[in-house]
N, C-alpha and C positions, 0 to 999 in steps of 0.2 A: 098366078096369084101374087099379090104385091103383099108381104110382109112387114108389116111397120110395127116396132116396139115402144108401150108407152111406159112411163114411170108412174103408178098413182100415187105416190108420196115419196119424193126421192129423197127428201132430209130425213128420213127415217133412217138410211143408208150413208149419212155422210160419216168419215171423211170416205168413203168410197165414190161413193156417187157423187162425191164435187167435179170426178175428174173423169168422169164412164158415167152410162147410161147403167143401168141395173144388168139390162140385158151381155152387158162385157164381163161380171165377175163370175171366176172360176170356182165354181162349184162340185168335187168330184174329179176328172179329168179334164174335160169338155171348160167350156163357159158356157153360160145359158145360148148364149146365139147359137153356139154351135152344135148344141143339143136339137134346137128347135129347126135348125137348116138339117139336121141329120134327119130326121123326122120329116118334113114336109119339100125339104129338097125346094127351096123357093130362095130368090133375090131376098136382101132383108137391108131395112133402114129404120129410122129412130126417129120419133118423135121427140127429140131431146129437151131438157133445159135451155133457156136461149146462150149460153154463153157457152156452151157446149156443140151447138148446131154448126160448127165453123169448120168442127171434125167428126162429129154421127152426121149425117147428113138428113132429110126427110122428103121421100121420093113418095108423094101419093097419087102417083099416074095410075091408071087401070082399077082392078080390080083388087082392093085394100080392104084385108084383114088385120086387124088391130091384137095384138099379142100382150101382153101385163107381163113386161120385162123379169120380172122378181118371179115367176112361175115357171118351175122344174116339170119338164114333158113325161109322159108317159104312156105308154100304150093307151090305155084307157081314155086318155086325158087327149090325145091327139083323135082319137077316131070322135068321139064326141066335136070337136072342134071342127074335124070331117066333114062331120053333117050340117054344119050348121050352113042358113042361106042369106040370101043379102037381105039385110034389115032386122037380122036377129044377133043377141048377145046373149054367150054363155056365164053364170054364177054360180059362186060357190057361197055358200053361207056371207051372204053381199059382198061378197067380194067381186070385180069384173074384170074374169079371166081371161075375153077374149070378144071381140065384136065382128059383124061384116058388116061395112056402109057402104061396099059398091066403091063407087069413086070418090064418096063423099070424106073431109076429114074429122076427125075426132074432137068433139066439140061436146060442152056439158048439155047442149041442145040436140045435137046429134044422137046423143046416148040415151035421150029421155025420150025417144020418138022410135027406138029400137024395144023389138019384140025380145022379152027377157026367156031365154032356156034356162033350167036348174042342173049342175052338176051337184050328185049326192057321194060322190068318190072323193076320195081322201085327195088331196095333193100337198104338194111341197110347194111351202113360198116362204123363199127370203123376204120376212115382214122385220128383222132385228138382226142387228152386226153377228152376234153371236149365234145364229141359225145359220150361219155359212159354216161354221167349224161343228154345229150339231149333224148336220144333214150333209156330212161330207161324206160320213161312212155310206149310208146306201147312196149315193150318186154314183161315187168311186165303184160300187160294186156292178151298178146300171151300165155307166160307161165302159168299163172291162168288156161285160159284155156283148154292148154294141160295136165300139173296136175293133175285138179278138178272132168272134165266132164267125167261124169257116176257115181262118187265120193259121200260119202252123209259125209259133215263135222261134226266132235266131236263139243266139249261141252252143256252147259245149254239150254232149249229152250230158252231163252231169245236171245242168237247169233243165235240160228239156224233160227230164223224170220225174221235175217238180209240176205237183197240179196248180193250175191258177196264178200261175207265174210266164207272163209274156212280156218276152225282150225284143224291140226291135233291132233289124238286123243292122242298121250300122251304130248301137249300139255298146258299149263297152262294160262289162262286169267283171271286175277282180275277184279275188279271193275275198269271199263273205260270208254271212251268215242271211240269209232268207227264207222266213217262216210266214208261210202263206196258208198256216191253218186256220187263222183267225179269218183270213180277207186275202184279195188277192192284189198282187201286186205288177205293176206296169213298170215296165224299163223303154221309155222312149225315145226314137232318133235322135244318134248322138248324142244321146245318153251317158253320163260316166260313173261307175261307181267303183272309187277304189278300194284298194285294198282294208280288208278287216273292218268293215263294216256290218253294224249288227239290224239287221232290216224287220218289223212286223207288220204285217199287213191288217187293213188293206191300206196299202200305199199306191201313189205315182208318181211318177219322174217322169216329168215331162218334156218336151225336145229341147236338147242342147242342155239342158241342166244336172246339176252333178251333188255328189257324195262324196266332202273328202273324208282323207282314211280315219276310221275308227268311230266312224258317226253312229248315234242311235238313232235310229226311228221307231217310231210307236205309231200304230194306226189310232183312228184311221187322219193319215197327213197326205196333203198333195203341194208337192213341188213346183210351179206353173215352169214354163219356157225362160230358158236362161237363168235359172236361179241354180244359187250354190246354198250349199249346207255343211255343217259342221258343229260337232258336241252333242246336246239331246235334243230332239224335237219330239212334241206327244201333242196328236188332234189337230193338227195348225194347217191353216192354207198360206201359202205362197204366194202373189197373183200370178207373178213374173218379172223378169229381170232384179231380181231381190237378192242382197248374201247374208247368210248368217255362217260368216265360214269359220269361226273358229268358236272353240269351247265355248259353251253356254246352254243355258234351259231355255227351250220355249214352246208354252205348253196353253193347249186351249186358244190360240191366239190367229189373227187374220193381220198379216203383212201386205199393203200394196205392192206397186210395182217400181223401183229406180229405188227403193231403202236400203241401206245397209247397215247393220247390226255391227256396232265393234266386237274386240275380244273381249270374250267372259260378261254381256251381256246379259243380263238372265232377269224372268219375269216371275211374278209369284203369279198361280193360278187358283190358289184354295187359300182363303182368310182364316189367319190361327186360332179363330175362334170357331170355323168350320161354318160361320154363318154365310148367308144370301150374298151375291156380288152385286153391288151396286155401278153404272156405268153412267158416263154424259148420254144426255140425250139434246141433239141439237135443236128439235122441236120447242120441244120446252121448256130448254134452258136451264137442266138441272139434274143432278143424278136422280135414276129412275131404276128400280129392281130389274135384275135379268130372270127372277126365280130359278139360277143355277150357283148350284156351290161351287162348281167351275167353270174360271173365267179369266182370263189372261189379258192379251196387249192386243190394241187395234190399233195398227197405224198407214195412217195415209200415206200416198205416195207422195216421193221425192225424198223422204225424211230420213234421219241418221239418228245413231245413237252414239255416242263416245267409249273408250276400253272401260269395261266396270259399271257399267250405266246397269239400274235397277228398276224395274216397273214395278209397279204394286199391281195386286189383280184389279183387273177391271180397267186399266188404263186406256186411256182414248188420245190419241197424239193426231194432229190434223196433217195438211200437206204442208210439204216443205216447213216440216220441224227440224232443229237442230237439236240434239239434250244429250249434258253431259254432267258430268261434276260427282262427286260424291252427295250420297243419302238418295231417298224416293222423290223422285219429279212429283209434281200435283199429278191428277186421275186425271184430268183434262188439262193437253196443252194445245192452245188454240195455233191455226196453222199460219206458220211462217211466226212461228215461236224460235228463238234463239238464246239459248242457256239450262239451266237445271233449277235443281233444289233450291238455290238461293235466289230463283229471280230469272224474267226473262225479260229481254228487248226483242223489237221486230226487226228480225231477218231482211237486212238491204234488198231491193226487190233485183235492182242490177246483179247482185253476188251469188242469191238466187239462180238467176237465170246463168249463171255463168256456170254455179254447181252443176245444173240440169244438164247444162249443154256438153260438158267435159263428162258427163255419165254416159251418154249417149253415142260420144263420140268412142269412147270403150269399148262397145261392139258395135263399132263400126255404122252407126245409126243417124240420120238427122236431125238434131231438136227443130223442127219446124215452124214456122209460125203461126199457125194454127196449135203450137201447143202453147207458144210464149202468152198468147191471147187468153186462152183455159185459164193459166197460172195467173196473168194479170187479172182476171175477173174476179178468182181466189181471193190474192193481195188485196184486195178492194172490198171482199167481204170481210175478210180478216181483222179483231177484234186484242189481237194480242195488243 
């Protein structure tokens, strides 16, 4: 079976989805690919955005099954998918979770000539930025236990007493605090957690990423690969390669991947009036209710924040932002924005790429050109 992911509305998800396929953001532990390769154990490729197809790639040799990138798997949800045969598509209250065309590709023709199945089961789909930090907790708790089970966790006997707490083995945890009553918690390869660290689940740390000393966590937060942490985090996704390493709040919030957060950054997540969060929507063009009283900072990758830098809730910062300065940035700063409160210019595109390239080269990484092409396609959209 050839698995190919598509996006049915991918500005719904931007600034994520400028720079990923839907099917890349981490969700829980996993990212959705790797949820759905964990699941059906198949090759997997992307129907991408065209400016994006340069690095998902789209392979529709053989026998292609169409996936709806933004949709969290499920027992239920995969055995249904199971069944289905060529020339039939699965739905959910219209939505289209999933098709088999054979060898044929994915086309609004293609889809109207397929036999429709009903799924009446609940699922998970990231349809809004802020359903990745709602729908972290039960992901995080799925993933543990796809993971874990049959699994016996590393470290001291003093964790291995602990229920619902799995470190892997080259792993490192100091002297801490981890309370896995609430959720469970992951410690993953090469993993670090130093000392005096206060942890509540359900959390993950995911490989190679760390806790420096003294951090809080609050579930349910996940860490993606290579990212560092420090001061409070509460409900937050990480993608990966992200830092927030020193003192500061961030709470309700989705970080991409190459940001980094200066010192004592911090974001409001509840309006002092306790009213509704209002957030950009790129569709539309305009703020648009989250109908949640909590709601924190989205920020696209590449981007930075200055020492002292303040989000307001509901903030939306695109890719390759700069923002610094004393007082609250606008709620929306469009990407390859450079400055603050008082004002922004656009971000040289060459300085840009030079930021990208000297992040990358940090651990030890390629900035490729396939990515330089992503971000030029960005720059080109870019309205700062």
């Amino acid at each position: 079976m050839n698995l190919i992911f598509f996006d049915p509305n991918p500005i719904a998800l931007y600034p994520f989805t400028l720079t990923r396929p839907a099917s890349e953001l981490r969700v829980g532990i996993m990212t959705i690919r790797e949820k759905w390769q964990h699941w059906l154990k198949c090759e997997t490729s992307w129907l991408a955005a065209d400016h994006l197809r340069i690095k998902f790639g789209f392979n529709k040799n053989g026998n292609s099954l169409y996936i709806n990138g933004s949709c969290l798997p499920d027992e239920a949800l995969i055995s249904a998918i199971e069944k289905l045969r060529q020339g039939q598509k699965l739905i959910n209250k219209n939505t289209l979770i999933a098709c088999h065309t054979g060898g044929d590709s994915l086309t609004a023709e293609t889809e109207s000539k397929l036999d429709a199945i009903a799924f009446s089961g609940e699922i998970g789909i990231i349809r809004n930025l802020w359903d990745i930090f709602l729908l972290n907790d039960a992901e995080l708790r799925k993933d543990f236990s796809l993971i874990t089970t049959g699994r016996k966790s590393s470290g001291n006997s003093k964790w291995n007493k602990t229920e619902n707490l799995f470190i892997e083995e080259s792993a490192t945890v100091a002297d801490s605090f981890i309370n896995t009553q609430h959720g469970p918690v992951y410690i993953g390869p090469h993993a670090e957690v130093m000392e005096g660290c206060m942890v509540r689940g359900p959390f993950a740390l995911c490989e190679h990423a760390g806790l420096k000393m003294g951090t809080k966590i609050y579930g349910a937060t996940t860490l993606g690969p290579h990212c560092k942490a420090g001061g409070e985090v509460n409900n937050s996704v990480m993608l990966g390669y992200s830092n927030k390493a020193h003192d500061g709040f961030l709470g309700n919030s989705v970080i991409g991947e190459w940001c980094n957060l200066g010192a004592d950054t911090n974001n409001s997540n509840l309006k002092n009036n306790y009213g509704i969060v209002k957030v950009w929507n790129y569709e539309q063009k305009k703020m648009v209710s989250t109908s949640r009283q909590f709601c924190g900072l989205f920020m696209g990758d590449y981007s930075k924040s200055g020492i002292n830098t303040m989000f307001n809730t509901g903030t939306v910062a695109g890719v390759s932002t700069n923002i610094f300065g004393g007082d609250f940035p606008p709620k929306f700063i469009p990407s390859f924005s450079w400055g603050g409160a008082k004002g922004f210019v656009k971000f040289d595109f060459d300085k840009a790429l030079e930021a990208a390239a000297a992040m990358y080269s940090r651990r030890n990484l390629e900035f490729t050109a396939a990515d330089k092409s992503i971000l030029a396609a960005i720059y080109a959209m870019s309205d700062c």
